[in-house]
N, CA, C and O atoms as CSV, one atom per row, in Angstrom:
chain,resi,resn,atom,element,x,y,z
A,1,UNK,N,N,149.733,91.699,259.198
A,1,UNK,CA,C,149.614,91.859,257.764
A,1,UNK,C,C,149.175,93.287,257.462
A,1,UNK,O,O,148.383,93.849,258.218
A,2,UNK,N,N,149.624,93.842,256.468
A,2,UNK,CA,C,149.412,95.065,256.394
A,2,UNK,C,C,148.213,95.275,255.124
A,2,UNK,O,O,148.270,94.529,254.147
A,3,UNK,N,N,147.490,95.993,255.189
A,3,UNK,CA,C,146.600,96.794,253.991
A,3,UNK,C,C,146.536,96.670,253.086
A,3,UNK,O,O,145.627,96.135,252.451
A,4,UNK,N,N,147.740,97.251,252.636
A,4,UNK,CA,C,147.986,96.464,251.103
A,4,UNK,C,C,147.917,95.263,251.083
A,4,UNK,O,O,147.208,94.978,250.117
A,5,UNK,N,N,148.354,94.061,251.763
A,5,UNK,CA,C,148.604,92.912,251.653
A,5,UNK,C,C,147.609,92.382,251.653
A,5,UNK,O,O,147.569,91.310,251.049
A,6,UNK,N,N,146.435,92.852,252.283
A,6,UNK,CA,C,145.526,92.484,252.509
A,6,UNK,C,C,144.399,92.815,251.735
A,6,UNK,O,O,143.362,92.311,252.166
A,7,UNK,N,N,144.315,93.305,251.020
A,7,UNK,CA,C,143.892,94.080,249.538
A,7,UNK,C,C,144.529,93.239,248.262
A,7,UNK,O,O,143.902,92.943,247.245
A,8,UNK,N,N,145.417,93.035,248.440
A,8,UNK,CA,C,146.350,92.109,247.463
A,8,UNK,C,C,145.756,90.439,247.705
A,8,UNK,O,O,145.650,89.751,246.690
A,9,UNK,N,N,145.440,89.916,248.849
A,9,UNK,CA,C,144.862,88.845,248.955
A,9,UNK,C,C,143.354,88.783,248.436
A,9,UNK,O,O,142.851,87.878,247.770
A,10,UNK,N,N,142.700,90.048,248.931
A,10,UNK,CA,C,141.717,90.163,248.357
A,10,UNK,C,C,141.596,90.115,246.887
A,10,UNK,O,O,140.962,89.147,246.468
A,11,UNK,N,N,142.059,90.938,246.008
A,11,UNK,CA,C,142.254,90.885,244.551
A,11,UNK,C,C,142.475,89.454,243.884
A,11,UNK,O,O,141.728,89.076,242.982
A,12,UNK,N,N,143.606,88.611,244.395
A,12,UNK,CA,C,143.600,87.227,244.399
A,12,UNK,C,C,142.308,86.808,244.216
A,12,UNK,O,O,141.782,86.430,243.170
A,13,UNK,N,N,141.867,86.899,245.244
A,13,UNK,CA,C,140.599,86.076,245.502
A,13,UNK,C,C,139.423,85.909,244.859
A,13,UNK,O,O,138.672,84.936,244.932
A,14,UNK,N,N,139.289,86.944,244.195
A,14,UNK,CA,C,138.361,87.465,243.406
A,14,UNK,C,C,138.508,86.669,242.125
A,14,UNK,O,O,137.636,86.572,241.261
A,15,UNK,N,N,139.400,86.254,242.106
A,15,UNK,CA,C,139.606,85.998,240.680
A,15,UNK,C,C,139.578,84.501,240.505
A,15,UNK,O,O,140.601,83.823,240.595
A,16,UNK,N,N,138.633,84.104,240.305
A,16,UNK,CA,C,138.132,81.749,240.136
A,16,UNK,C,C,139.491,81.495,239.414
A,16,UNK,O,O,139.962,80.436,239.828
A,17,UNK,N,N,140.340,82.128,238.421
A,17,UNK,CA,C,140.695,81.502,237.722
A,17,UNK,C,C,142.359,81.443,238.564
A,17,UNK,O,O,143.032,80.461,238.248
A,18,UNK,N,N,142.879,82.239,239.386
A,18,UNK,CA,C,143.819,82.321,240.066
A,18,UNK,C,C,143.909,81.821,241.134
A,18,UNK,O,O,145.022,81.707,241.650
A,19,UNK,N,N,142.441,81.254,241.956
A,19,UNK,CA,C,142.168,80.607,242.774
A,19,UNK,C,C,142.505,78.871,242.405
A,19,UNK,O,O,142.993,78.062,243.193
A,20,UNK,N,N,142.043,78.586,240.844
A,20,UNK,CA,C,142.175,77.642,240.457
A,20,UNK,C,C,143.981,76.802,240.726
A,20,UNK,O,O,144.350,75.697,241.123
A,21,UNK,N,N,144.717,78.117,240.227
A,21,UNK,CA,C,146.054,77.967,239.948
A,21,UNK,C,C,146.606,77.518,241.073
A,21,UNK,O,O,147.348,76.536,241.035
A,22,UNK,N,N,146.271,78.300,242.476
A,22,UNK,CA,C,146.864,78.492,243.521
A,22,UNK,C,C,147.639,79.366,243.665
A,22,UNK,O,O,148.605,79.140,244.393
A,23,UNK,N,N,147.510,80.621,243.059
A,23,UNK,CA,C,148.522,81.915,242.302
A,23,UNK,C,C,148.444,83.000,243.946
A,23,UNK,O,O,147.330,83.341,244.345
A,24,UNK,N,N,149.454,83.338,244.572
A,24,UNK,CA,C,149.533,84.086,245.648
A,24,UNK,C,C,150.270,84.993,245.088
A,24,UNK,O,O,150.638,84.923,243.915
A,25,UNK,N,N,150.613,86.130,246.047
A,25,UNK,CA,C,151.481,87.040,246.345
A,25,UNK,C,C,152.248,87.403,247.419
A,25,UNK,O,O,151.639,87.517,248.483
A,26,UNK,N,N,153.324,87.595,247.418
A,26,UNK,CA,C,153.955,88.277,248.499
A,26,UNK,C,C,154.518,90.094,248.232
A,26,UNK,O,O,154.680,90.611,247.127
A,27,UNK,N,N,154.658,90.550,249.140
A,27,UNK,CA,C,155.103,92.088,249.026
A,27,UNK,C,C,156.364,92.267,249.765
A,27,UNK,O,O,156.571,91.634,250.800
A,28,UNK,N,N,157.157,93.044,249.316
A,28,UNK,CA,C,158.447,93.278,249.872
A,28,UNK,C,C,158.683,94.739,249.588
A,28,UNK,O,O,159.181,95.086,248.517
A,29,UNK,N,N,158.206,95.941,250.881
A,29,UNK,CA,C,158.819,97.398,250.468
A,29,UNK,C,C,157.282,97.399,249.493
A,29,UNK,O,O,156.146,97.097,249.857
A,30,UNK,N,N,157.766,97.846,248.190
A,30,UNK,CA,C,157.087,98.205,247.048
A,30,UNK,C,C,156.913,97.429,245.918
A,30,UNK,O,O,156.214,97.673,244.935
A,31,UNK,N,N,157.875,96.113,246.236
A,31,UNK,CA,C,157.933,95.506,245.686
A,31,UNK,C,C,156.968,93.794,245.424
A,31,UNK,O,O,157.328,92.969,246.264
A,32,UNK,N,N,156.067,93.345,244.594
A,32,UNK,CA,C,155.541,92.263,244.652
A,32,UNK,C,C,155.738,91.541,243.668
A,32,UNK,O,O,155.653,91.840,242.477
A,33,UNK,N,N,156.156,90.025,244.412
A,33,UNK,CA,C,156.304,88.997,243.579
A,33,UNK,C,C,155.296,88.009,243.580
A,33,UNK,O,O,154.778,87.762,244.668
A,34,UNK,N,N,154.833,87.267,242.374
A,34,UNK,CA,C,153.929,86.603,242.368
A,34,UNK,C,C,154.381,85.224,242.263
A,34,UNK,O,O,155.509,85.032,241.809
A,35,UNK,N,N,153.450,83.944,242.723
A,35,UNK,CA,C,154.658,83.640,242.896
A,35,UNK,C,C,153.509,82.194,242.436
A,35,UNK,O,O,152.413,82.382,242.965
A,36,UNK,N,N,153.554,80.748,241.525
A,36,UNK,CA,C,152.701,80.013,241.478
A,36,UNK,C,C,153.194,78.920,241.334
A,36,UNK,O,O,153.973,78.580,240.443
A,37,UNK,N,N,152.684,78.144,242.397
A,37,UNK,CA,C,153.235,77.006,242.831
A,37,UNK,C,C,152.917,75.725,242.060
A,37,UNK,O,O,151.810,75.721,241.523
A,38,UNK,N,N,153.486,74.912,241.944
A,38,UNK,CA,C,153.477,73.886,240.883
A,38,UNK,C,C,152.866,73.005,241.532
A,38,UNK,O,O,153.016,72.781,242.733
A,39,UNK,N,N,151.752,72.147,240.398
A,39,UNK,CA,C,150.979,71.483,240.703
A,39,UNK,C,C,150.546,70.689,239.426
A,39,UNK,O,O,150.449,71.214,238.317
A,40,UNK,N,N,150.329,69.549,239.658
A,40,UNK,CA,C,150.378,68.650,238.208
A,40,UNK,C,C,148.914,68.919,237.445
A,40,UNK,O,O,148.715,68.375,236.359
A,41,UNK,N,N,148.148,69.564,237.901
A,41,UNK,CA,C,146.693,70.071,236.686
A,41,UNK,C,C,147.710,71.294,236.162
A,41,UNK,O,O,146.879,72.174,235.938
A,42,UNK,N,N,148.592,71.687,235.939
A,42,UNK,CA,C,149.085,72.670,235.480
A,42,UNK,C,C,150.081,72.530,234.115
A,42,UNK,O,O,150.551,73.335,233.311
A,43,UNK,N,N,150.153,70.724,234.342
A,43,UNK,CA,C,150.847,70.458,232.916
A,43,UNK,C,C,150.634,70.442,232.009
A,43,UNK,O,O,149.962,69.428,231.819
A,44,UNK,N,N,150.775,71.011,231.061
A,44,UNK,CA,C,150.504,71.124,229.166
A,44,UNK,C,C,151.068,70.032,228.750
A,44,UNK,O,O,150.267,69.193,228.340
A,45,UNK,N,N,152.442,69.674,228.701
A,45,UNK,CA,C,153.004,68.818,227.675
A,45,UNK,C,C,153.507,67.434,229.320
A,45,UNK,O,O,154.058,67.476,230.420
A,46,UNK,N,N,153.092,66.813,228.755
A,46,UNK,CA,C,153.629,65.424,229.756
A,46,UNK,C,C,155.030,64.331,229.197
A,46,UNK,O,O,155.575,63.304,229.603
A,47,UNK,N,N,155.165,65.238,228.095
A,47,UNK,CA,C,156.444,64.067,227.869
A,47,UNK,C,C,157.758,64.718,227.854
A,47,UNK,O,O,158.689,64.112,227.324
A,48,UNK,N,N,158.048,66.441,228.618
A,48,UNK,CA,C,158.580,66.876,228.764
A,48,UNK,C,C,159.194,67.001,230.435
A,48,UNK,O,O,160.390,67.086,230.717
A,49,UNK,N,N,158.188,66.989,231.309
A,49,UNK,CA,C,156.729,67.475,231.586
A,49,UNK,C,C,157.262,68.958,231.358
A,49,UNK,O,O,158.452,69.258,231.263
A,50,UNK,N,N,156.012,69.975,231.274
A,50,UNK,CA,C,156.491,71.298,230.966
A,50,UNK,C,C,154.869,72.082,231.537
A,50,UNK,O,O,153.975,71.588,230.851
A,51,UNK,N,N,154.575,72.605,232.053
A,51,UNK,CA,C,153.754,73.929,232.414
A,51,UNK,C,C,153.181,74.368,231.098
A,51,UNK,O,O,153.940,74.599,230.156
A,52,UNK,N,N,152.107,74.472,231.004
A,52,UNK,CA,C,150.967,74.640,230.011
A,52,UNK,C,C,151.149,76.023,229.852
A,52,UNK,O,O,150.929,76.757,230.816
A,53,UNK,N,N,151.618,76.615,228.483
A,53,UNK,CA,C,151.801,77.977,228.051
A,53,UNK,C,C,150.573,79.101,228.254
A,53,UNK,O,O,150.711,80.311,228.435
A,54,UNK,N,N,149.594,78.496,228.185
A,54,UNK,CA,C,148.237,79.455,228.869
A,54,UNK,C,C,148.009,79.584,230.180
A,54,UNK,O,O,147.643,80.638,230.699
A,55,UNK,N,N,148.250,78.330,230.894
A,55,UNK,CA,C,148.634,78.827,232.256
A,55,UNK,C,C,149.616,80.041,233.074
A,55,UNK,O,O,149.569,80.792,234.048
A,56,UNK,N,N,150.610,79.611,231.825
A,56,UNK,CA,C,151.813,80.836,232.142
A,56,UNK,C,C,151.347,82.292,231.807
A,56,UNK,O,O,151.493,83.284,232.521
A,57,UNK,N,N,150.789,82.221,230.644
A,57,UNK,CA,C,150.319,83.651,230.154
A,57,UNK,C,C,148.972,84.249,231.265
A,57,UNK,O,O,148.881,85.441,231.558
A,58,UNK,N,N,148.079,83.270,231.744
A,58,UNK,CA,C,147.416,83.871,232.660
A,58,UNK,C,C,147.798,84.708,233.644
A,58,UNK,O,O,147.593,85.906,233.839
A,59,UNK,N,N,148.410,83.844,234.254
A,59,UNK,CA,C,149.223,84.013,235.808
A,59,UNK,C,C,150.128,85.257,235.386
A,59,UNK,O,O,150.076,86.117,236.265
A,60,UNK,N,N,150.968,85.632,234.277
A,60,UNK,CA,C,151.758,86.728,234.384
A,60,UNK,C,C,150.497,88.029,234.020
A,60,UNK,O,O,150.738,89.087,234.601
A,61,UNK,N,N,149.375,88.027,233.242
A,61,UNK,CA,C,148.662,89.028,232.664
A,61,UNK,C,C,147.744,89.173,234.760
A,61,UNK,O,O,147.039,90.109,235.139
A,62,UNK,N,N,148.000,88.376,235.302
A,62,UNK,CA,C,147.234,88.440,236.510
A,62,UNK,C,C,148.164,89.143,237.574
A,62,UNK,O,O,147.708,89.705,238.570
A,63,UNK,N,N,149.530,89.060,237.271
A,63,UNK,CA,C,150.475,89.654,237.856
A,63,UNK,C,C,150.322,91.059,237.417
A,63,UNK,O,O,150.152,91.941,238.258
A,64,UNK,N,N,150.375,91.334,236.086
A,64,UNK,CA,C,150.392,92.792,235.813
A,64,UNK,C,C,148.861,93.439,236.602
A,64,UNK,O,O,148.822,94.490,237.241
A,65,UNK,N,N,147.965,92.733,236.415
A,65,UNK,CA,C,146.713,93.380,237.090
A,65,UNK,C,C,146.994,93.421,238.421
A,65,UNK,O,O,146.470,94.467,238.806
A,66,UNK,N,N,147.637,92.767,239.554
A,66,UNK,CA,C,147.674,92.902,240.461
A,66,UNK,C,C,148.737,94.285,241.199
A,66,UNK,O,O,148.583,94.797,242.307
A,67,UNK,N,N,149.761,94.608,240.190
A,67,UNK,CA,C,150.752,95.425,239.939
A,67,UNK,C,C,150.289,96.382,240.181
A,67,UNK,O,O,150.416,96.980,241.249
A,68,UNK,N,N,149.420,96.855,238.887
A,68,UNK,CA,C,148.889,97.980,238.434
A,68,UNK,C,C,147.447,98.011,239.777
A,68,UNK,O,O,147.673,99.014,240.455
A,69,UNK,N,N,147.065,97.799,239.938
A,69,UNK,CA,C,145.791,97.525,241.164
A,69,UNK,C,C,146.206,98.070,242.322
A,69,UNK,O,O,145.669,99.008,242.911
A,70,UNK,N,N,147.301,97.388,242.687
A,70,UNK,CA,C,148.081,97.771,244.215
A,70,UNK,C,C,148.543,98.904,244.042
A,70,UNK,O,O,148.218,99.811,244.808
A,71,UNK,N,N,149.356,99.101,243.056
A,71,UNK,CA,C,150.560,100.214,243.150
A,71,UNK,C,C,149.282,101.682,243.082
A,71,UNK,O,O,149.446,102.617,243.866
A,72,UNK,N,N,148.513,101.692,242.437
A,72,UNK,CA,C,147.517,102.815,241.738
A,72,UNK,C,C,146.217,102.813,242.934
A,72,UNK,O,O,145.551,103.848,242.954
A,73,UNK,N,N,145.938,102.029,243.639
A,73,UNK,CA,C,145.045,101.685,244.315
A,73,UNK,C,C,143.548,102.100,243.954
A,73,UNK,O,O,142.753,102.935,244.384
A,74,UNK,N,N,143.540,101.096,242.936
A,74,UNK,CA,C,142.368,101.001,241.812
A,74,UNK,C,C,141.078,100.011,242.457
A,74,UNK,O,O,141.070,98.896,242.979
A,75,UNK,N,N,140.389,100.663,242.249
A,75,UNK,CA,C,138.733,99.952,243.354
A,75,UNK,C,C,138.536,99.215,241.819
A,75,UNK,O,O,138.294,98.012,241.919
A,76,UNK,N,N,138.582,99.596,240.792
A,76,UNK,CA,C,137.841,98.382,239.704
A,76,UNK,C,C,139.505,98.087,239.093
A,76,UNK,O,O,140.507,98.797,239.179
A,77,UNK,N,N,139.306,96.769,238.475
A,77,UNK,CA,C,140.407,95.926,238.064
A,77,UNK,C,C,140.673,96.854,236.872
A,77,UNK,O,O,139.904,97.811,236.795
A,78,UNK,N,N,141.596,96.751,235.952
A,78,UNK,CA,C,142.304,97.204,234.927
A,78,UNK,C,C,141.780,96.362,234.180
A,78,UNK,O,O,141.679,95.211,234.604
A,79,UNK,N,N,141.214,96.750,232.632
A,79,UNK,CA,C,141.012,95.723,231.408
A,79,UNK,C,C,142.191,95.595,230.488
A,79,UNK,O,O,142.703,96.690,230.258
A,80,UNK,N,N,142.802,94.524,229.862
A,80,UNK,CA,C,143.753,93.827,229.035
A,80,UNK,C,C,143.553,94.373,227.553
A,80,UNK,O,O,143.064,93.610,226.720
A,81,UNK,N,N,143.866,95.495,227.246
A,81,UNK,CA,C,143.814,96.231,225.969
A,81,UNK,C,C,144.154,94.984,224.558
A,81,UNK,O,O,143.424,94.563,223.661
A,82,UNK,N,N,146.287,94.568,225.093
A,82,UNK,CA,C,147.208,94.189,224.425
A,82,UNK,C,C,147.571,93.397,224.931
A,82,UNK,O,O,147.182,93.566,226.086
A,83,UNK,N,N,148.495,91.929,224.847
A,83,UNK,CA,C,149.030,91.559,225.289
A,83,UNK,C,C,149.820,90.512,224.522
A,83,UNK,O,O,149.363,89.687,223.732
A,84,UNK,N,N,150.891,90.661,224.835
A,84,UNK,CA,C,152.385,89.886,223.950
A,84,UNK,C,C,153.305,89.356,224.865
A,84,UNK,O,O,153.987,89.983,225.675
A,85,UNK,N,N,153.255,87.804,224.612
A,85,UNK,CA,C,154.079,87.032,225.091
A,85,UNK,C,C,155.136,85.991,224.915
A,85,UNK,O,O,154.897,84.819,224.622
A,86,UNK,N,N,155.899,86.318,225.043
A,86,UNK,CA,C,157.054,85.721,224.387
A,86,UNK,C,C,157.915,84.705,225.640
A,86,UNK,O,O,158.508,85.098,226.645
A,87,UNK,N,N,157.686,83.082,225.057
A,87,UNK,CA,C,158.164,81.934,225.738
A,87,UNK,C,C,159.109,81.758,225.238
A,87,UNK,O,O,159.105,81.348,224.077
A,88,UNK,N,N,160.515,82.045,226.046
A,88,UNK,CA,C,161.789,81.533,225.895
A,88,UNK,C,C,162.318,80.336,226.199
A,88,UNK,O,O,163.361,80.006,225.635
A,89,UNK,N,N,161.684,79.447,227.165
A,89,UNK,CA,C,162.136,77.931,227.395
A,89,UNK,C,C,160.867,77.507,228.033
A,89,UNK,O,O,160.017,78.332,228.371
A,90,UNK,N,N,160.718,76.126,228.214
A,90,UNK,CA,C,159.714,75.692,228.681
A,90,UNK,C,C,160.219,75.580,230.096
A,90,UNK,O,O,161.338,75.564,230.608
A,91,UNK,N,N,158.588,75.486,230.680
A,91,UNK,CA,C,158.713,75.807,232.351
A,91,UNK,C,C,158.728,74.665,233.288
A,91,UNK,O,O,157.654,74.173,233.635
A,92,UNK,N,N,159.822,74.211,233.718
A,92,UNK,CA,C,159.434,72.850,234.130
A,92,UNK,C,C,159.130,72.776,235.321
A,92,UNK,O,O,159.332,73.705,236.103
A,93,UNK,N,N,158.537,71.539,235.690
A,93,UNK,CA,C,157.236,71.249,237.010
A,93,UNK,C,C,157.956,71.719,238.343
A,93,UNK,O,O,158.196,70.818,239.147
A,94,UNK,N,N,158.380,73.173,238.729
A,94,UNK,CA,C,159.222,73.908,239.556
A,94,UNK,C,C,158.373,75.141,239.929
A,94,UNK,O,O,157.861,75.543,238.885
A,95,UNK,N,N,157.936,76.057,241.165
A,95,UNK,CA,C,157.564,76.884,241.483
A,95,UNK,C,C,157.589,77.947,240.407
A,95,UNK,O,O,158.465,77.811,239.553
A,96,UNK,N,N,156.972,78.732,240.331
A,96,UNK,CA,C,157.071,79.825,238.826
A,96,UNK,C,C,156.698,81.033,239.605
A,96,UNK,O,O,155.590,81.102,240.137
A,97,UNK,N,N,157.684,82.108,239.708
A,97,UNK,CA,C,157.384,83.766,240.270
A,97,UNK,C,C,157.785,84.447,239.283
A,97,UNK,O,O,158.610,84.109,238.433
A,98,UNK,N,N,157.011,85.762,239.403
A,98,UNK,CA,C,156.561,86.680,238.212
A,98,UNK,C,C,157.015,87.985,238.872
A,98,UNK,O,O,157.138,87.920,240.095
A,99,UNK,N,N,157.227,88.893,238.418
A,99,UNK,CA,C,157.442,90.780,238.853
A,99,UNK,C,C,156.724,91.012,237.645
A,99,UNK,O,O,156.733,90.436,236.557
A,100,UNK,N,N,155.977,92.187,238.181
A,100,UNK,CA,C,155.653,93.309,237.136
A,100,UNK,C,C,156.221,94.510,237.055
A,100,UNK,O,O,156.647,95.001,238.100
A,101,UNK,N,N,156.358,95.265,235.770
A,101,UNK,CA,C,157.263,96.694,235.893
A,101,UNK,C,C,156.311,97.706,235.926
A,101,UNK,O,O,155.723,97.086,236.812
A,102,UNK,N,N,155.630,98.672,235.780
A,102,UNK,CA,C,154.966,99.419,235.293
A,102,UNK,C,C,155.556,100.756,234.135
A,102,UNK,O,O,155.739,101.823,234.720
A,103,UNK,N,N,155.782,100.772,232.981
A,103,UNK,CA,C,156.997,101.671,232.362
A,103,UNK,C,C,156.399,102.621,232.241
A,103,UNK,O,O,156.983,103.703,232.310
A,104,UNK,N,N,155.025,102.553,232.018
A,104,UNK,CA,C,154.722,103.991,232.070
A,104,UNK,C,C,152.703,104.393,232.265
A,104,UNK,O,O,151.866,103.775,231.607
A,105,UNK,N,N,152.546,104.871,232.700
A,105,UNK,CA,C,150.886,105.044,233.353
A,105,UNK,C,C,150.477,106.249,232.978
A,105,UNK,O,O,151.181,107.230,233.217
A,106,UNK,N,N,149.493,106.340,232.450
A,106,UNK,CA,C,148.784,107.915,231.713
A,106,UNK,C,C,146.864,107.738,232.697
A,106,UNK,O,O,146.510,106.758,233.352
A,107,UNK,N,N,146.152,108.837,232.481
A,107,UNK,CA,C,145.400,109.061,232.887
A,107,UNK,C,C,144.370,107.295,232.727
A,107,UNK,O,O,143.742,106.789,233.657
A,108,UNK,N,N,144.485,106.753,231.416
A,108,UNK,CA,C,143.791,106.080,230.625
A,108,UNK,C,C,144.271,104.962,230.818
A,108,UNK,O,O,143.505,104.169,231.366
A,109,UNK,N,N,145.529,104.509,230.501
A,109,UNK,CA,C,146.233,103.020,230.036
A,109,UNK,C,C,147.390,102.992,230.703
A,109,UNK,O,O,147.954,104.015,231.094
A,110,UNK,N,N,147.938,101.512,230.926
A,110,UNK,CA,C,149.382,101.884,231.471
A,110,UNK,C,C,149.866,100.636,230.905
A,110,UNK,O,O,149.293,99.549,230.980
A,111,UNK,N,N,151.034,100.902,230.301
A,111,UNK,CA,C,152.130,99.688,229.541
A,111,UNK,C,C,152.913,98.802,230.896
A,111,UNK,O,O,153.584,99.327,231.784
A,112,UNK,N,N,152.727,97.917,230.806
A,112,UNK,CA,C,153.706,97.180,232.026
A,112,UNK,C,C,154.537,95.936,231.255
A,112,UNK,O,O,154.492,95.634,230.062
A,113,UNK,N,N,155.021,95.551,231.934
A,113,UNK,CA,C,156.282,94.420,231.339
A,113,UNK,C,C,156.301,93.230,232.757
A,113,UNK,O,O,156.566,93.638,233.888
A,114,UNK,N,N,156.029,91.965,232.517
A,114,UNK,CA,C,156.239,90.900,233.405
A,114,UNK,C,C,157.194,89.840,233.119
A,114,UNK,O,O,157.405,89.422,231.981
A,115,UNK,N,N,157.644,89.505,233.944
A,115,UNK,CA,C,159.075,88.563,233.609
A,115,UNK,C,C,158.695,87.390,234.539
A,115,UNK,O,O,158.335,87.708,235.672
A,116,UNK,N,N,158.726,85.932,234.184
A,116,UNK,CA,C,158.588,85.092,235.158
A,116,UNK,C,C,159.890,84.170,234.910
A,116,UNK,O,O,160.596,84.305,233.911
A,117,UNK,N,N,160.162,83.109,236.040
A,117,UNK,CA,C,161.446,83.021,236.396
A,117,UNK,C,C,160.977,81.833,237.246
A,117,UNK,O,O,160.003,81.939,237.990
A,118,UNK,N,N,161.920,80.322,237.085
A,118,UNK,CA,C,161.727,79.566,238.145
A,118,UNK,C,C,162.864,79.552,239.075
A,118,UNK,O,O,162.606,80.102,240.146
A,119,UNK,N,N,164.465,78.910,238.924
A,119,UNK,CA,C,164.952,79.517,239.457
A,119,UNK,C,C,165.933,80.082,240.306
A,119,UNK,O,O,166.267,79.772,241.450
A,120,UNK,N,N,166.477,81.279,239.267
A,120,UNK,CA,C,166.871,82.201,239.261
A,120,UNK,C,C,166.103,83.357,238.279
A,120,UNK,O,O,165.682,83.174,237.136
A,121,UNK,N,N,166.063,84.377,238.939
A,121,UNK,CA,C,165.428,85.732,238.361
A,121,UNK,C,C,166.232,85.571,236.946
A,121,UNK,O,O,165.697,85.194,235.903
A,122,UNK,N,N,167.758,85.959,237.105
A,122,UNK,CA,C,168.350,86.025,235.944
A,122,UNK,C,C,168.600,85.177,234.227
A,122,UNK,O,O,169.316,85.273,233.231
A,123,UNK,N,N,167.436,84.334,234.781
A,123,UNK,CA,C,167.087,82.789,233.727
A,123,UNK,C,C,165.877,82.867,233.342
A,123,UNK,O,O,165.374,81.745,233.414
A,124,UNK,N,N,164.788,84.018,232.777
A,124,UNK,CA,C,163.390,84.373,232.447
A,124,UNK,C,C,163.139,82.980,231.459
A,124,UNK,O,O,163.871,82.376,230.675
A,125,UNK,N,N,161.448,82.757,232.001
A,125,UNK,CA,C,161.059,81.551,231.381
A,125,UNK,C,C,160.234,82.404,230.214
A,125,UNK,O,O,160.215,82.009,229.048
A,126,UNK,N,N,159.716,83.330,230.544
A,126,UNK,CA,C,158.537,84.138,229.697
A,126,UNK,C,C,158.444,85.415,230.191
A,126,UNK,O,O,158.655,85.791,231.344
A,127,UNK,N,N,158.120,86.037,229.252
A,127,UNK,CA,C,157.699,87.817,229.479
A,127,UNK,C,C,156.675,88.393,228.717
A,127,UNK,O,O,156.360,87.967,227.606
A,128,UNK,N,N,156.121,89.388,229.298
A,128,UNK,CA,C,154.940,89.958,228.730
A,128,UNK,C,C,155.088,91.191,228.517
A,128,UNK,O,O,156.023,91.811,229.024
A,129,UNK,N,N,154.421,91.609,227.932
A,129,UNK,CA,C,154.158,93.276,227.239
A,129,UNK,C,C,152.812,93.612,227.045
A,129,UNK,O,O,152.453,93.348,225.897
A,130,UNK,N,N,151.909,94.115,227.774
A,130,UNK,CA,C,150.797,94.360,227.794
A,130,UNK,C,C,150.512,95.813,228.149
A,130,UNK,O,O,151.343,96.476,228.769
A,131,UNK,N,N,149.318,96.321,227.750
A,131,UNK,CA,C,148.502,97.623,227.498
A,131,UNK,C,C,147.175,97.435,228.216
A,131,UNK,O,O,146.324,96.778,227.617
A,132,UNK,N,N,146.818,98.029,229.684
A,132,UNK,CA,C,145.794,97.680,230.321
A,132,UNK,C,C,145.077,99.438,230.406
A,132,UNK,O,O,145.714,100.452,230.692
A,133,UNK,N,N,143.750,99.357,230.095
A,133,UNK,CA,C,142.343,100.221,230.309
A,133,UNK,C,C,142.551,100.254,231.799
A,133,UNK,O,O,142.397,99.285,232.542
A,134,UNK,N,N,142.981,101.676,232.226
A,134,UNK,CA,C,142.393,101.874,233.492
A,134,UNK,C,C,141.112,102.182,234.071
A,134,UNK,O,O,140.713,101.796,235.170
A,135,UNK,N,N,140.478,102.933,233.217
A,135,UNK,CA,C,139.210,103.641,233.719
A,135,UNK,C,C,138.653,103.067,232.620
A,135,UNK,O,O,139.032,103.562,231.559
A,136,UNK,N,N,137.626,101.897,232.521
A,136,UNK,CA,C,136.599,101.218,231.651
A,136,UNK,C,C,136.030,102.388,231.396
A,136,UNK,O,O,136.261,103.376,232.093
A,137,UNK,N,N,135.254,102.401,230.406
A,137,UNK,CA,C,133.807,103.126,230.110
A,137,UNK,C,C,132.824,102.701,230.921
A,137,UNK,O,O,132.794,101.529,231.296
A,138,UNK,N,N,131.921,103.580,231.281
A,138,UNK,CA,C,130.610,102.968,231.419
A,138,UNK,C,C,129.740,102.549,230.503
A,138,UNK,O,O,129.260,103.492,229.875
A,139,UNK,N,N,129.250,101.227,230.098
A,139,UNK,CA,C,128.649,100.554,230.045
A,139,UNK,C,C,126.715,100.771,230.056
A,139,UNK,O,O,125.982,99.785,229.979
């Protein structure tokens, strides 16, 4: 296992609420997919069944932090400025993987874009648009 990957598990870990999910990662090259495995505490609507829309929005805003974390190799997490999410179909009780983009990174903030997908990539269940604080203030 390599460094990053292992830094990337770490970051996971850290986090109760991704632990909760069962939310992993894998890395490919430069590339990481997130990837969250279905599990019935994860259902919102039961007469669909369908994946609980806050669950979804977590797990992708946890993808962009993990994105931005790895790629930047950031010792403190990124804070969630913005975030806009837009559910195109409901997610049904099927594995759910996420990519993050990063479009653009300044000293301060960086805009990223997440797409999740059960599956096929080319069939997005939900996407995000978020604005993350790189360097908090001190406090």
């Amino acid at each position: 296992m390599s460094d990053t990957s292992d830094q990337l598990d770490a970051l996971l870990g850290r986090i109760p609420y991704a632990r909760y999910l069962g939310m992993r990662a894998e890395l490919a090259g430069d590339e990481m997919t997130a990837i969250l495995p279905f599990a019935p505490h994860l259902i919102g609507n039961p007469s669909l069944p369908a994946i609980h829309g806050g669950v979804l929005g977590a797990f992708m805003e946890m993808t962009a932090l993990a994105q931005i974390s790895i790629q930047q190799g950031l010792t403190r997490q990124p804070r969630p400025i913005d975030i806009s999410v837009e559910y195109l179909r409901p997610a049904r009780p099927l594995t759910t993987y996420a990519r993050a983009e990063i479009r653009k990174i300044g000293r301060r903030i960086a805009n990223v874009h997440v797409e999740a997908w059960q599956e096929t990539r080319a069939n997005p269940i939900t996407l995000l648009r978020g604005h993350f604080l790189l360097s908090p203030r001190e406090d």
